[in-house]
C-alpha positions as CSV (number, residue, x, y, z in Angstrom):
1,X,20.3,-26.7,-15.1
2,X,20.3,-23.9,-17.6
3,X,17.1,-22.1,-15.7
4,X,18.8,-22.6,-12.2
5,X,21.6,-21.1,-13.7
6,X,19.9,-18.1,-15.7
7,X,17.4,-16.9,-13.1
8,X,20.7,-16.1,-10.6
9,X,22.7,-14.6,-13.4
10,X,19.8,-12.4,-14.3
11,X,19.6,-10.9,-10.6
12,X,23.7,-10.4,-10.4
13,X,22.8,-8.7,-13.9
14,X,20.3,-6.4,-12.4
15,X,22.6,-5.4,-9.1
16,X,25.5,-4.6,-11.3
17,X,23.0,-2.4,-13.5
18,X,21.8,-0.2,-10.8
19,X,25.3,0.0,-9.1
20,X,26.6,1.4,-12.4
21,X,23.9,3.7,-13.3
22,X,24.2,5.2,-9.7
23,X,28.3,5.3,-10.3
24,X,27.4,7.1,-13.8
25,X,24.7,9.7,-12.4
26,X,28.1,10.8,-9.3
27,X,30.0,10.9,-11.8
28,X,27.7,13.3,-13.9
29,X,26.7,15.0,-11.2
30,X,22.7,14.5,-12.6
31,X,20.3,15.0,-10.4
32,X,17.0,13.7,-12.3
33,X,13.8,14.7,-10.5
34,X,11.1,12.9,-12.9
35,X,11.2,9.5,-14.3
36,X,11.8,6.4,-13.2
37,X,15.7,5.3,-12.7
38,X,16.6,1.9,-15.8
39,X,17.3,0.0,-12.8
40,X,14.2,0.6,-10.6
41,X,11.8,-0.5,-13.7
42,X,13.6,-3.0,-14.5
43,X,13.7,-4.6,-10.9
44,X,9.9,-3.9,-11.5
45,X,9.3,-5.9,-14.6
46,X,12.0,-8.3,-12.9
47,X,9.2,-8.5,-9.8
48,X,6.9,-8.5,-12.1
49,X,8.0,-11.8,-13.7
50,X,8.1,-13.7,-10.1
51,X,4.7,-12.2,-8.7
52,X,1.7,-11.7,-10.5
53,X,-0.1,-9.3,-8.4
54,X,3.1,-6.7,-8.9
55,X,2.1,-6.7,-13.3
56,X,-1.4,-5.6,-11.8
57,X,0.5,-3.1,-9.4
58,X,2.5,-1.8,-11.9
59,X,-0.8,-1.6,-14.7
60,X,-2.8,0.2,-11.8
61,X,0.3,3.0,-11.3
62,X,0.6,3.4,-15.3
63,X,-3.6,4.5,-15.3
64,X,-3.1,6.6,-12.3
65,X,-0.2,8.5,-13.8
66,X,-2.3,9.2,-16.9
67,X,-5.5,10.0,-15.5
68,X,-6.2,14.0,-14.7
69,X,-6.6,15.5,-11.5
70,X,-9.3,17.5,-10.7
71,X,-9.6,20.5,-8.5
72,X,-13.0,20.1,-7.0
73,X,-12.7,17.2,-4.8
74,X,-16.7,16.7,-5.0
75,X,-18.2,19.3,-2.1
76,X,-21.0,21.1,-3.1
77,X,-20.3,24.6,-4.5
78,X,-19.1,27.4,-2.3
79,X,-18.6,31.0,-2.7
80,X,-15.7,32.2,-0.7
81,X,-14.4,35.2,-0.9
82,X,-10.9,35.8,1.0
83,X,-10.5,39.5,0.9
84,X,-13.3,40.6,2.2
85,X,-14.0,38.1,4.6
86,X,-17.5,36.6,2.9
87,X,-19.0,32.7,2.6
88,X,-21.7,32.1,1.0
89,X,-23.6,28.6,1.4
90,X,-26.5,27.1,-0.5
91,X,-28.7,25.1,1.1
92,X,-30.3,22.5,-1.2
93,X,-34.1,21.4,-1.0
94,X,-34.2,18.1,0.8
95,X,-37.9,17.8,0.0
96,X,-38.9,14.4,-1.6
């Protein structure tokens, strides 16, 4: 009886928290571009308790957010040169 009656009470807890945290950033007029909201991650660790493919979800998007991203995206190196118009292209020996 007690977990039928937690597991509810825990959701109505969670809609109340992000209904007041969105009443609190009107009132303070704060418009936070970065970050995750309280409410969204803790719907997410709240997800994460039901469905255990969301804790490797949510894992997966804490790695990506720490790894660096590079500029070269892996195609072979180019000389380009904008202003006056210039490309230059290596051709590699294929030669085995």
């Amino acid at each position: 009886m007690v977990w039928a009656v937690s597991l509810p009470a825990l959701v109505f807890l969670l809609l109340a928290l992000g209904v007041l945290e969105r009443v609190w950033r009107r009132m303070r007029k704060t418009r936070k571009t970065g970050g995750l909201p309280v409410s969204g991650a803790s719907f997410d660790e709240f997800t994460a308790f039901l469905y255990g493919t969301k804790r490797y979800e949510l894992d997966q998007r804490a790695t990506q957010s720490l790894m660096r991203e590079e500029e070269n995206d892996g195609a072979p190196p180019n000389q380009v040169d904008l202003d006056s118009g210039v490309v230059v292209l290596r051709q590699r020996d294929t030669r085995d």
